[in-house]
mmCIF file of the N, C-alpha and C atoms, coordinates in Angstrom:
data_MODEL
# 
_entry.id   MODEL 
# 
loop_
_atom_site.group_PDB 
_atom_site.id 
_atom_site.type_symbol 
_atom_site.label_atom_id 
_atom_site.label_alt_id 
_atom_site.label_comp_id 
_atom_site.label_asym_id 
_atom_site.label_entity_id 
_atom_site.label_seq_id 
_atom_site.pdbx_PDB_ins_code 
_atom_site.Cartn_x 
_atom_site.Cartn_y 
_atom_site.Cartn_z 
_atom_site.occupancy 
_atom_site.B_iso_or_equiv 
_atom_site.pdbx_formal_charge 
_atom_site.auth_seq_id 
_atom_site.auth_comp_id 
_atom_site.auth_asym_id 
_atom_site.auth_atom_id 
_atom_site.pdbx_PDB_model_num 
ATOM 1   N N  . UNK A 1 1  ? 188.799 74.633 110.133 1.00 0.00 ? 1  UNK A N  1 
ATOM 2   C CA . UNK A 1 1  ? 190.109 75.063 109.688 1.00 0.00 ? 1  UNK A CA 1 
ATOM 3   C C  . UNK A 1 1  ? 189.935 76.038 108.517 1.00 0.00 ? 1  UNK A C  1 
ATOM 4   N N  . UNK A 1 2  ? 191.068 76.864 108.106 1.00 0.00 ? 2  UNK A N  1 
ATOM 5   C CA . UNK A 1 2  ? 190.584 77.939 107.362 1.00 0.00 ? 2  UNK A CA 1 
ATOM 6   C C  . UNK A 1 2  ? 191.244 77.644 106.416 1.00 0.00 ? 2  UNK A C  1 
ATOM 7   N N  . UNK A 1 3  ? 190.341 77.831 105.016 1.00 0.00 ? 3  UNK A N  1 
ATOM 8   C CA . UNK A 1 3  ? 191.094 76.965 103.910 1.00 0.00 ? 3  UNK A CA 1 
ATOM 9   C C  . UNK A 1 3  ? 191.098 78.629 102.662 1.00 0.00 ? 3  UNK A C  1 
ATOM 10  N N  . UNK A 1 4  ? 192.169 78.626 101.931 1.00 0.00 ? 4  UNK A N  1 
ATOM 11  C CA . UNK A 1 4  ? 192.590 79.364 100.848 1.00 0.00 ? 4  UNK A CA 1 
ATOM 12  C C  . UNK A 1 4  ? 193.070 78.616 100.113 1.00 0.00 ? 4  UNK A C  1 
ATOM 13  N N  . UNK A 1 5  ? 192.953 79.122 98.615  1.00 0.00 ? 5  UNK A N  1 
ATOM 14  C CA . UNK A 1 5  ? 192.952 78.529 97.225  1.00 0.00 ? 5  UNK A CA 1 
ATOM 15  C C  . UNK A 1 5  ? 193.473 79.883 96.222  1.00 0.00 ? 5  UNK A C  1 
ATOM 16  N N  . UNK A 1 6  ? 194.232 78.552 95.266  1.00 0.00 ? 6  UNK A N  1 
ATOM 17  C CA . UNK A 1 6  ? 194.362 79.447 94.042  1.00 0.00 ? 6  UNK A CA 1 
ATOM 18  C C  . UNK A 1 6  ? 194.857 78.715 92.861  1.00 0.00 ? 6  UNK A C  1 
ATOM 19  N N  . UNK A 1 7  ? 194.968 78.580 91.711  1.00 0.00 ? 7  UNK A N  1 
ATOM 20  C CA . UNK A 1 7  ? 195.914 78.324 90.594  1.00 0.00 ? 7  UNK A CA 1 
ATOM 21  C C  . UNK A 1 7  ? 196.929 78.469 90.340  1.00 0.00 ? 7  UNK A C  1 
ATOM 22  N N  . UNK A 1 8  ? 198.269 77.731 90.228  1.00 0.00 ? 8  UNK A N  1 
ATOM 23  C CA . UNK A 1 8  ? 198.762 77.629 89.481  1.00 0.00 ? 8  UNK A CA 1 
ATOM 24  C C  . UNK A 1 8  ? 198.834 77.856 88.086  1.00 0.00 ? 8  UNK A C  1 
ATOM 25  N N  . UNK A 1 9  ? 199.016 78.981 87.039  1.00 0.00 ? 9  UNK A N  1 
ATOM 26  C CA . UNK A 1 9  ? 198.063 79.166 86.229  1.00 0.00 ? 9  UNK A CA 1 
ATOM 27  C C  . UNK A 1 9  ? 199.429 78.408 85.405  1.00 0.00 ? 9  UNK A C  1 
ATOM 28  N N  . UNK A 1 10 ? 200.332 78.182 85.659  1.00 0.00 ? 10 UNK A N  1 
ATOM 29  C CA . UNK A 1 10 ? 201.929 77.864 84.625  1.00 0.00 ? 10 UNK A CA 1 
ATOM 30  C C  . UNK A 1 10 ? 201.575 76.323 84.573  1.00 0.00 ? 10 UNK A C  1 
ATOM 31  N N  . UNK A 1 11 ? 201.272 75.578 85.781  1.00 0.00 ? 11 UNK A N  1 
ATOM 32  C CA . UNK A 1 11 ? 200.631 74.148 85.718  1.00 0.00 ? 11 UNK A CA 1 
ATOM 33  C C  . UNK A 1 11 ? 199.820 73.585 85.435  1.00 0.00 ? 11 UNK A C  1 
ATOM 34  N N  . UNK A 1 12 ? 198.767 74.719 85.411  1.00 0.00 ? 12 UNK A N  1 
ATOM 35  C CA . UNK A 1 12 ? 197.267 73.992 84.375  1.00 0.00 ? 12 UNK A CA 1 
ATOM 36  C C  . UNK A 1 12 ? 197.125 74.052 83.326  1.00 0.00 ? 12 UNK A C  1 
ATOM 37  N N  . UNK A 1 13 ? 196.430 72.954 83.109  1.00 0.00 ? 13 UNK A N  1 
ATOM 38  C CA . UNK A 1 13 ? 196.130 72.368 81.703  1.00 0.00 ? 13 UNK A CA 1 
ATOM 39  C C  . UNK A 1 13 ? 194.687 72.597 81.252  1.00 0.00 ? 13 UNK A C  1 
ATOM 40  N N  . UNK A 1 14 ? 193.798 73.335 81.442  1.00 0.00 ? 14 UNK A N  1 
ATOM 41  C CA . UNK A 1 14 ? 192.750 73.444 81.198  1.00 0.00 ? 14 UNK A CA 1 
ATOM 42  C C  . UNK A 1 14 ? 191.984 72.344 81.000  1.00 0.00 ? 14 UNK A C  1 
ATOM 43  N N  . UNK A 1 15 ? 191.807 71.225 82.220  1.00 0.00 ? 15 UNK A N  1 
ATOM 44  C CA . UNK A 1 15 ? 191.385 69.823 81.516  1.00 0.00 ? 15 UNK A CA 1 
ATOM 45  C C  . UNK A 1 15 ? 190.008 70.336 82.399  1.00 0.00 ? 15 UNK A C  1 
ATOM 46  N N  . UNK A 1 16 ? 190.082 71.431 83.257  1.00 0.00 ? 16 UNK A N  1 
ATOM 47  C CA . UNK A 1 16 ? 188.459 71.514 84.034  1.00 0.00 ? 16 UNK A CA 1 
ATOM 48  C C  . UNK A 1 16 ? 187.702 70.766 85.137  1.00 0.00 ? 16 UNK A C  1 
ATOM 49  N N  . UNK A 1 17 ? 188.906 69.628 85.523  1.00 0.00 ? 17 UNK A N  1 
ATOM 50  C CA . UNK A 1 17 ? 188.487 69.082 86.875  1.00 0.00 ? 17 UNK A CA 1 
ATOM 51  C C  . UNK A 1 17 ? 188.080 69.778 87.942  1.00 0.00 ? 17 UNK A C  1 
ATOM 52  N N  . UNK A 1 18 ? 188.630 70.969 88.395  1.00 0.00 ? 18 UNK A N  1 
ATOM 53  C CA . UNK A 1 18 ? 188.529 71.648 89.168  1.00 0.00 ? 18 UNK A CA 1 
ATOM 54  C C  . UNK A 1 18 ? 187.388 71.982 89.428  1.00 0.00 ? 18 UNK A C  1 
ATOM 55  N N  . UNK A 1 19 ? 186.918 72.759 88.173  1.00 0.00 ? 19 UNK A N  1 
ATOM 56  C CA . UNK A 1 19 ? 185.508 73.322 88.020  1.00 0.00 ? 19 UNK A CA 1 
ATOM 57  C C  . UNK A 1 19 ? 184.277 72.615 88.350  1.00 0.00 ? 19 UNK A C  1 
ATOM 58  N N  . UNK A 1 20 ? 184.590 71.017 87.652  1.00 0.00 ? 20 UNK A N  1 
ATOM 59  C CA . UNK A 1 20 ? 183.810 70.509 87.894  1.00 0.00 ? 20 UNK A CA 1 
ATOM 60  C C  . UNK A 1 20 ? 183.630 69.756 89.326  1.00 0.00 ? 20 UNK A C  1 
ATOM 61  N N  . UNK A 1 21 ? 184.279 69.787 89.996  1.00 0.00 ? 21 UNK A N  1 
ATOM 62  C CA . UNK A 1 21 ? 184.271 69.785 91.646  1.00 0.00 ? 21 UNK A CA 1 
ATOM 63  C C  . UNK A 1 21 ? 183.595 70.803 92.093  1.00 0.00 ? 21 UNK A C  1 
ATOM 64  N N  . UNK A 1 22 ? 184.231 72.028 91.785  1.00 0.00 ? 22 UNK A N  1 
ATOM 65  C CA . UNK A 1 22 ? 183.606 73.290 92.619  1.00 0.00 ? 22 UNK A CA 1 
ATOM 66  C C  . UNK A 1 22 ? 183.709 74.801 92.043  1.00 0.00 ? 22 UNK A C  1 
ATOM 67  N N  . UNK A 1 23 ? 182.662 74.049 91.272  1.00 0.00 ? 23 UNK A N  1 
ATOM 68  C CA . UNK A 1 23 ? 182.407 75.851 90.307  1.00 0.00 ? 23 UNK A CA 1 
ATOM 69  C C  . UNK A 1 23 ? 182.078 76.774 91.127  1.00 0.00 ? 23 UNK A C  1 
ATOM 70  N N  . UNK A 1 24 ? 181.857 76.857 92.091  1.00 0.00 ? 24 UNK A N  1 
ATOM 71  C CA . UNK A 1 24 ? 181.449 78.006 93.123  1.00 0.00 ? 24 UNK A CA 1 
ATOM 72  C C  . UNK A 1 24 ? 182.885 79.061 93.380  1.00 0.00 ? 24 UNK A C  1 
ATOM 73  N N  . UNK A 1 25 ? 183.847 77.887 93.312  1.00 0.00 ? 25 UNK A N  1 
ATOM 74  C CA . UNK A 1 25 ? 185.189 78.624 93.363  1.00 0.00 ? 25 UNK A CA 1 
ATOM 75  C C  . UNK A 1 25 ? 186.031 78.861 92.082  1.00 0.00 ? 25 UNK A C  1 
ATOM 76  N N  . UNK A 1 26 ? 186.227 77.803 91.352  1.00 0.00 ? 26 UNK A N  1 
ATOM 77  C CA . UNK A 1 26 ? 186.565 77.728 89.767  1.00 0.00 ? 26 UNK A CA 1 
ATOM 78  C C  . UNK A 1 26 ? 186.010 77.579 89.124  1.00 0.00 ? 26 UNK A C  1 
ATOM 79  N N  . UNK A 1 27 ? 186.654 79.053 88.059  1.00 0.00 ? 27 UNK A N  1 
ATOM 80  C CA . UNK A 1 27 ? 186.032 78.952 86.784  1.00 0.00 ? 27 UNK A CA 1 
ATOM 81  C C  . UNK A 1 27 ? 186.908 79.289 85.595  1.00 0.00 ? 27 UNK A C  1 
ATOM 82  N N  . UNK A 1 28 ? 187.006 79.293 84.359  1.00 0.00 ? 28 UNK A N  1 
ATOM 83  C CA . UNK A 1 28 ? 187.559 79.175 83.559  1.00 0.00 ? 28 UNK A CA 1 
ATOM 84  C C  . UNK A 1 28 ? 188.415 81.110 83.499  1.00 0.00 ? 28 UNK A C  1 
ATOM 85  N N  . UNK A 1 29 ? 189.395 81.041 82.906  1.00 0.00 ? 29 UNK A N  1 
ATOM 86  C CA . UNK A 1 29 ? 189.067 82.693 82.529  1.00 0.00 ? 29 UNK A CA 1 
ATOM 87  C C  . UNK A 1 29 ? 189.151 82.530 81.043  1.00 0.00 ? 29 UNK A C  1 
ATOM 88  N N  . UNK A 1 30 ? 189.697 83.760 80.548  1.00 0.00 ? 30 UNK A N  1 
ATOM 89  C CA . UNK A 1 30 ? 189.208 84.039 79.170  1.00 0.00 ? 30 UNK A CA 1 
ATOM 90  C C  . UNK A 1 30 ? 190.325 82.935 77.950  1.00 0.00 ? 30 UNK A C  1 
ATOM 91  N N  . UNK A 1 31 ? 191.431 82.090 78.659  1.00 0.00 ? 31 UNK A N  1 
ATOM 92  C CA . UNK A 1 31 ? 191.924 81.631 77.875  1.00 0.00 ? 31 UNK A CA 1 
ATOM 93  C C  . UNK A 1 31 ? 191.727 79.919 78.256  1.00 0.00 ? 31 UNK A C  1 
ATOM 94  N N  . UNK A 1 32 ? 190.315 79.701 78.851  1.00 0.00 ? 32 UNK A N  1 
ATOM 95  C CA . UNK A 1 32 ? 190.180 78.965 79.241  1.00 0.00 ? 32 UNK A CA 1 
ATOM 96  C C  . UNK A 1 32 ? 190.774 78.088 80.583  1.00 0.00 ? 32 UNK A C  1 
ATOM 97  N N  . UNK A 1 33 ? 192.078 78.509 81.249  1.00 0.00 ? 33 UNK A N  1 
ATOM 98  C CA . UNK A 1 33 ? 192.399 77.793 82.339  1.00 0.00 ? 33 UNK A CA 1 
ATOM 99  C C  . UNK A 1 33 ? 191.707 78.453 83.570  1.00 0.00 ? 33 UNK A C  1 
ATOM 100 N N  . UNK A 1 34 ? 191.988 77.590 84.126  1.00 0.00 ? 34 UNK A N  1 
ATOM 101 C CA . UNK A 1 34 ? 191.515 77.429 85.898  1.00 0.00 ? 34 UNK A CA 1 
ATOM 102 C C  . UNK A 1 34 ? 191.531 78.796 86.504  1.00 0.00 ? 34 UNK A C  1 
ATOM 103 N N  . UNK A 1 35 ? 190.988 79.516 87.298  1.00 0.00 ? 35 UNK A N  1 
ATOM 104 C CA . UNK A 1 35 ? 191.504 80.109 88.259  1.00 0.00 ? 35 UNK A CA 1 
ATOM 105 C C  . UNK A 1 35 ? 190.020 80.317 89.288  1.00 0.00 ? 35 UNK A C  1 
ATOM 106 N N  . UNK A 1 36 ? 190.974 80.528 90.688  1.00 0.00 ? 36 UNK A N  1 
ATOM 107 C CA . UNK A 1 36 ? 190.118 80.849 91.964  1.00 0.00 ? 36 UNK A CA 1 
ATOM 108 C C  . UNK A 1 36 ? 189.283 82.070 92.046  1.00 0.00 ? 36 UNK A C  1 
ATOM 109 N N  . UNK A 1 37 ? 187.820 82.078 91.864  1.00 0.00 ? 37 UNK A N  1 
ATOM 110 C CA . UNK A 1 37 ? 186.998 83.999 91.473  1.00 0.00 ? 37 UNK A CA 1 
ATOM 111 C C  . UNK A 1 37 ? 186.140 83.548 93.055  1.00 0.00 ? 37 UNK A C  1 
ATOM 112 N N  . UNK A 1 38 ? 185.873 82.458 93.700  1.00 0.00 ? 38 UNK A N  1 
ATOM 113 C CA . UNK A 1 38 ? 184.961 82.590 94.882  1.00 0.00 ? 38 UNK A CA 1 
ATOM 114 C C  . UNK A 1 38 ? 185.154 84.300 95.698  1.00 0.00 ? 38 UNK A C  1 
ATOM 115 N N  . UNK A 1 39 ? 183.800 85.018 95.425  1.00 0.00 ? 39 UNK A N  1 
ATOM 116 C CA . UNK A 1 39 ? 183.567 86.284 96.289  1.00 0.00 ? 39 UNK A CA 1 
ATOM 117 C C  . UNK A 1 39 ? 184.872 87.180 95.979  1.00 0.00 ? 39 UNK A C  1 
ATOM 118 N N  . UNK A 1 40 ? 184.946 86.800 94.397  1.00 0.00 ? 40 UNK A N  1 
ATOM 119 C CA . UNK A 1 40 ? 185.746 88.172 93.641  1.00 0.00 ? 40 UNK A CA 1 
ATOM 120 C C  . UNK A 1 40 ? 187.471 88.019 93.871  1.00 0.00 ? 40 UNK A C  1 
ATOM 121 N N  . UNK A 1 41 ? 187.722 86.670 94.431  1.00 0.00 ? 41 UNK A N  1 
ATOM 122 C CA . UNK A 1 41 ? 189.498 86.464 94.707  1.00 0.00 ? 41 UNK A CA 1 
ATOM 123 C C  . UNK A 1 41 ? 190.478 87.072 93.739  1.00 0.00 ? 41 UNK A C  1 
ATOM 124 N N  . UNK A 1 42 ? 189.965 86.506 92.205  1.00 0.00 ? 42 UNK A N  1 
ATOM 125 C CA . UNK A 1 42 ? 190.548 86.881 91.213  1.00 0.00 ? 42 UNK A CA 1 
ATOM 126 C C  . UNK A 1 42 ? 192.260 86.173 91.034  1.00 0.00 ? 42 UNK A C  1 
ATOM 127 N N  . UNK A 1 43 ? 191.953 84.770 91.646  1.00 0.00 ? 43 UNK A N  1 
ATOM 128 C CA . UNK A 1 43 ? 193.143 83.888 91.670  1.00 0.00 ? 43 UNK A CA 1 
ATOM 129 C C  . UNK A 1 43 ? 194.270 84.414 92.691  1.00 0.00 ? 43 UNK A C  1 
ATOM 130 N N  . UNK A 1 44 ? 194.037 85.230 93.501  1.00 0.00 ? 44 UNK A N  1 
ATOM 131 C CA . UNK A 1 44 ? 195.290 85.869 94.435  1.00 0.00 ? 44 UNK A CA 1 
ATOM 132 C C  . UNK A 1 44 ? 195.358 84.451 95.298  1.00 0.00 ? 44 UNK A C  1 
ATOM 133 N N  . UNK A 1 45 ? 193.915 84.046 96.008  1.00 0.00 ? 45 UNK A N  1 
ATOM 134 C CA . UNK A 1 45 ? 194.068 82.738 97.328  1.00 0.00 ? 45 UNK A CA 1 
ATOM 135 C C  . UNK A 1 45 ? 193.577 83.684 98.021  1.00 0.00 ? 45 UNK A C  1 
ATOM 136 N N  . UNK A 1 46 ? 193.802 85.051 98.458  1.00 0.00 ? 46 UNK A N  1 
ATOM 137 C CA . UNK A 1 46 ? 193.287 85.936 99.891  1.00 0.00 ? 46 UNK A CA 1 
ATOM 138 C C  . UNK A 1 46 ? 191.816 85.591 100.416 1.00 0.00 ? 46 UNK A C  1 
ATOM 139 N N  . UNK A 1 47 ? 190.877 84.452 99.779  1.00 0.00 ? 47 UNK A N  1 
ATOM 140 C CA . UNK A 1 47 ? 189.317 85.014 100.333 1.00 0.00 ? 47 UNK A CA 1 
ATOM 141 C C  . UNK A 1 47 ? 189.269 83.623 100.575 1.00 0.00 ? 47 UNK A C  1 
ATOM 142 N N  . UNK A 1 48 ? 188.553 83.316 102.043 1.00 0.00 ? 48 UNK A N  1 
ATOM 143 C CA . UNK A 1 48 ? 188.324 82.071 102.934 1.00 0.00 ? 48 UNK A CA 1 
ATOM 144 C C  . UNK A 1 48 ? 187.339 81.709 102.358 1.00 0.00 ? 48 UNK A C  1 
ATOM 145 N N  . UNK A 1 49 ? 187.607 80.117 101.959 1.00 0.00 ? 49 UNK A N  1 
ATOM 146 C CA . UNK A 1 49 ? 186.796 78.929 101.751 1.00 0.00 ? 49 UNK A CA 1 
ATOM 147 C C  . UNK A 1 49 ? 186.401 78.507 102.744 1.00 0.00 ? 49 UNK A C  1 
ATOM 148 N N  . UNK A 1 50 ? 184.874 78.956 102.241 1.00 0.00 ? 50 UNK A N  1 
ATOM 149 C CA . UNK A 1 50 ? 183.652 78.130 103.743 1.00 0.00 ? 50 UNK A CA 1 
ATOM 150 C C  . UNK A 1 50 ? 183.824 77.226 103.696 1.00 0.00 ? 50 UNK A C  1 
ATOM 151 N N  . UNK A 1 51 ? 183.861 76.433 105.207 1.00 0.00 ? 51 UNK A N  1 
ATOM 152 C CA . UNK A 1 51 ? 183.823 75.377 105.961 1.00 0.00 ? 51 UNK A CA 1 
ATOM 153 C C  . UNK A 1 51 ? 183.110 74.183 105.210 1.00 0.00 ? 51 UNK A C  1 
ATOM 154 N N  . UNK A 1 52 ? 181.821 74.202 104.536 1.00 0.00 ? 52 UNK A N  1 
ATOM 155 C CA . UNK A 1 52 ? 181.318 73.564 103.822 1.00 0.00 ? 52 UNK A CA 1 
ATOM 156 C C  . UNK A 1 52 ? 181.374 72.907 102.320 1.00 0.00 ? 52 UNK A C  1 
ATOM 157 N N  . UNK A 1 53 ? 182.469 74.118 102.421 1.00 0.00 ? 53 UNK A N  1 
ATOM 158 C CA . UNK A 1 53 ? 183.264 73.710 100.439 1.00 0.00 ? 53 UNK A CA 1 
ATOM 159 C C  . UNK A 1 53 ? 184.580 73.092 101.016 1.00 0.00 ? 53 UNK A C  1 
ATOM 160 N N  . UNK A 1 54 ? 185.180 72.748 101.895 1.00 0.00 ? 54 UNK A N  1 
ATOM 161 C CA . UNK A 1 54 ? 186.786 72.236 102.499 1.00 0.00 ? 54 UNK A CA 1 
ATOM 162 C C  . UNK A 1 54 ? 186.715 70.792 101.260 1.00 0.00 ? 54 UNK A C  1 
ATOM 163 N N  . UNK A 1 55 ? 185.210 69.687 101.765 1.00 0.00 ? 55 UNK A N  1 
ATOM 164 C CA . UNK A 1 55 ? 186.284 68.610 101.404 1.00 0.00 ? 55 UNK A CA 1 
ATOM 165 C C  . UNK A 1 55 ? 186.190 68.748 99.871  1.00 0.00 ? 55 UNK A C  1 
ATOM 166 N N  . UNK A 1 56 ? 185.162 69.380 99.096  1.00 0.00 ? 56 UNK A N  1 
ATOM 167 C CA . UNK A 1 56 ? 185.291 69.548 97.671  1.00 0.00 ? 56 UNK A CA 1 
ATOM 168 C C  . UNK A 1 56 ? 185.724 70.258 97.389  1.00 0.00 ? 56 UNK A C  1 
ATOM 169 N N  . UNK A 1 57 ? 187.155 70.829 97.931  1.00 0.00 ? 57 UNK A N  1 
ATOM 170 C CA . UNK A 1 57 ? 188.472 71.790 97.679  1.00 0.00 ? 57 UNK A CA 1 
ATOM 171 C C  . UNK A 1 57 ? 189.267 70.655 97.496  1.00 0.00 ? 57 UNK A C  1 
ATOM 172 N N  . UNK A 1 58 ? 189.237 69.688 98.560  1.00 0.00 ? 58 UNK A N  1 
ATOM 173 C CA . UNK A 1 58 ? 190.247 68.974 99.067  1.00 0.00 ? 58 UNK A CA 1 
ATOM 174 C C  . UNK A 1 58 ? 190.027 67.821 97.569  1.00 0.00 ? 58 UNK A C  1 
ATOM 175 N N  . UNK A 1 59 ? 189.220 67.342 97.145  1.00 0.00 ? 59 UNK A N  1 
ATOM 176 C CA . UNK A 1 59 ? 189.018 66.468 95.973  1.00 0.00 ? 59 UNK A CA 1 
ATOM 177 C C  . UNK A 1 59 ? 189.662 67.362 94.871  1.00 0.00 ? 59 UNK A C  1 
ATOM 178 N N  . UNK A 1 60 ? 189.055 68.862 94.834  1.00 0.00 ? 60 UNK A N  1 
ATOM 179 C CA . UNK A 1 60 ? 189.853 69.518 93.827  1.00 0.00 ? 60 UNK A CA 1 
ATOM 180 C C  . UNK A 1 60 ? 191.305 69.491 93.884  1.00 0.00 ? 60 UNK A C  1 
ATOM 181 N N  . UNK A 1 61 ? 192.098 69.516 94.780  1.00 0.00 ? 61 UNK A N  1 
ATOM 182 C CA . UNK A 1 61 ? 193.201 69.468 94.893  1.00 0.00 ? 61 UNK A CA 1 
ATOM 183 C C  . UNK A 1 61 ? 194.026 68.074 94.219  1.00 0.00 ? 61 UNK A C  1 
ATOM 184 N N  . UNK A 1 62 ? 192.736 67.501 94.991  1.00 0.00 ? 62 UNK A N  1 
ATOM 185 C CA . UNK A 1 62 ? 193.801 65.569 94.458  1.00 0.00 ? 62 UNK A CA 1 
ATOM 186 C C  . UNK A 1 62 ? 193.612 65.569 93.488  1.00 0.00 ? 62 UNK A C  1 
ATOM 187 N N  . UNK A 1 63 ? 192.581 66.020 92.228  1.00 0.00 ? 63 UNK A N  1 
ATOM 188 C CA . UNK A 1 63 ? 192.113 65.394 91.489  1.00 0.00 ? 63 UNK A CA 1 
ATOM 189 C C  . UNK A 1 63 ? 192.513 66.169 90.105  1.00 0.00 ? 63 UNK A C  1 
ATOM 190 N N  . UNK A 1 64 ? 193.431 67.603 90.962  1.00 0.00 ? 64 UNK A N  1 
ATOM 191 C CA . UNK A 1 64 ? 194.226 68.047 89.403  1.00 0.00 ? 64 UNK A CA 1 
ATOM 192 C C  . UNK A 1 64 ? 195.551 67.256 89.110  1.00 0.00 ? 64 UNK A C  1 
ATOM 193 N N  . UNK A 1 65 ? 195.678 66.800 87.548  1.00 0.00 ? 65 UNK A N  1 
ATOM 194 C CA . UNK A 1 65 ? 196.322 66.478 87.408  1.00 0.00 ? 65 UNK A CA 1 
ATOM 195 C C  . UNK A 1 65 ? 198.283 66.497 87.141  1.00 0.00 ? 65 UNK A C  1 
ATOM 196 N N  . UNK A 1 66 ? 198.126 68.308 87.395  1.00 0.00 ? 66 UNK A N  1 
ATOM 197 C CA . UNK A 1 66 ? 199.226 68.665 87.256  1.00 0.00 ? 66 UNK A CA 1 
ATOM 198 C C  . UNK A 1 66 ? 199.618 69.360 88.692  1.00 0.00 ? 66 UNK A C  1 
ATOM 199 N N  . UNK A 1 67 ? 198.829 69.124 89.697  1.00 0.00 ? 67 UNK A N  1 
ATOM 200 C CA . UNK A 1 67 ? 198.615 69.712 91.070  1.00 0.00 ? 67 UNK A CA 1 
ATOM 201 C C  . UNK A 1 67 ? 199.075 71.638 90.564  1.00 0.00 ? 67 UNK A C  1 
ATOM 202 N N  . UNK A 1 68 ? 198.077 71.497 90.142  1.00 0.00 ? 68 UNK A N  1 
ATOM 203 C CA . UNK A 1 68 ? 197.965 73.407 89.672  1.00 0.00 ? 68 UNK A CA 1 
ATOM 204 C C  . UNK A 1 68 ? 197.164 73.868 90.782  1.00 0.00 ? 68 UNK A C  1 
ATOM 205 N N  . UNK A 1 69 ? 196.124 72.906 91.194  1.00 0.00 ? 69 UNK A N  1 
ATOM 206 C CA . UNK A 1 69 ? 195.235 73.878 92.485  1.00 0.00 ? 69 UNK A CA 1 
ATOM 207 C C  . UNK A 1 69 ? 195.763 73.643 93.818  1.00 0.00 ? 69 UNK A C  1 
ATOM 208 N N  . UNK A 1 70 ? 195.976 74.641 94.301  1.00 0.00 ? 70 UNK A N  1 
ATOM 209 C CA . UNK A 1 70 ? 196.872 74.941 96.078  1.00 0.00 ? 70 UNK A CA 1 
ATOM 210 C C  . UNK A 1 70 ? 196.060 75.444 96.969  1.00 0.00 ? 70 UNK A C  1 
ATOM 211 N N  . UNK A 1 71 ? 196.136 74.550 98.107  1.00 0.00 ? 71 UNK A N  1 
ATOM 212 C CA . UNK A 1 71 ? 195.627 75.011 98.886  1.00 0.00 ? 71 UNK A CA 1 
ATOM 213 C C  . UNK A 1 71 ? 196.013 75.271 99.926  1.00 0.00 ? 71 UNK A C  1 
ATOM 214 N N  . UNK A 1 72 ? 195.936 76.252 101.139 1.00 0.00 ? 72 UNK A N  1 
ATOM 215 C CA . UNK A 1 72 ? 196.602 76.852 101.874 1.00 0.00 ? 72 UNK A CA 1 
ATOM 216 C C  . UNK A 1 72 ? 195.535 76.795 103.526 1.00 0.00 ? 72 UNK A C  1 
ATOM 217 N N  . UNK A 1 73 ? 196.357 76.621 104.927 1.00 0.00 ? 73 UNK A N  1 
ATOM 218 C CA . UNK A 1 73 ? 195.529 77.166 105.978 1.00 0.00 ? 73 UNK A CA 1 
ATOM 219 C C  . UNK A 1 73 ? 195.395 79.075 105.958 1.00 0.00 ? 73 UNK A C  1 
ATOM 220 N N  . UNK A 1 74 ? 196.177 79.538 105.272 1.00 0.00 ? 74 UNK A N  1 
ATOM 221 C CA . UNK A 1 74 ? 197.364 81.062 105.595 1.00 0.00 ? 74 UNK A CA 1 
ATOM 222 C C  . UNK A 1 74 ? 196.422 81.511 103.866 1.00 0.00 ? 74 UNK A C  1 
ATOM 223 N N  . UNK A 1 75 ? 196.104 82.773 104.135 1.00 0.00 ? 75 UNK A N  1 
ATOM 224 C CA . UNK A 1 75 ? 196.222 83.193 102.401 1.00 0.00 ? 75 UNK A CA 1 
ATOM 225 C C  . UNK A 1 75 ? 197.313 83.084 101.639 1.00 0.00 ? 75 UNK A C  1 
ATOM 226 N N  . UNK A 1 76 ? 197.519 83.286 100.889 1.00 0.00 ? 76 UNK A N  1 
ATOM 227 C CA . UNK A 1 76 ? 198.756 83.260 99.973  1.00 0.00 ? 76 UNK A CA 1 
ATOM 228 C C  . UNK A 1 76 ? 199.871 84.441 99.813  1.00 0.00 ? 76 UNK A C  1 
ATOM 229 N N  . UNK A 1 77 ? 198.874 85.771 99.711  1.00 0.00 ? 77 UNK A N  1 
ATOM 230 C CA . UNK A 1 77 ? 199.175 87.102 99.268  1.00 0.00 ? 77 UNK A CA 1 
ATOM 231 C C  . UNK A 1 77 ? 199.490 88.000 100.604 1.00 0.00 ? 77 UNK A C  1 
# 
């Protein structure tokens, strides 16, 4: 299944769960919150999450606490 991601950047809290699930996709930006950079996204959601990162998207998802990280079958943009 084809999975897209992004931040909420108004709902996060910079607590870094995310990251620490799946830094491959999240990483901090310069004011410290969340956002989606996997293969240069730049938080839009447009760039497909490999098959192999799904269920540690899917933990990222449950495991923010303000459900700031979204995830999508469809890009976003």
């Amino acid at each position: 299944m084809k999975q897209y991601t992004h931040i909420e950047k108004e709902r996060c809290i910079a607590c870094g769960a995310c990251i620490a699930v799946l830094p491959a996709v999240f990483q901090p930006d310069e004011e410290g919150y969340a956002e989606a950079v996997y293969e240069g996204d730049a938080n839009r959601g447009v760039t497909r999450i490999p098959l192999d990162m799904e269920y540690d998207l899917w933990d990222a998802v449950d495991g923010c606490p303000t459900e700031a990280v979204r995830q999508s079958e469809y890009p976003f943009a």
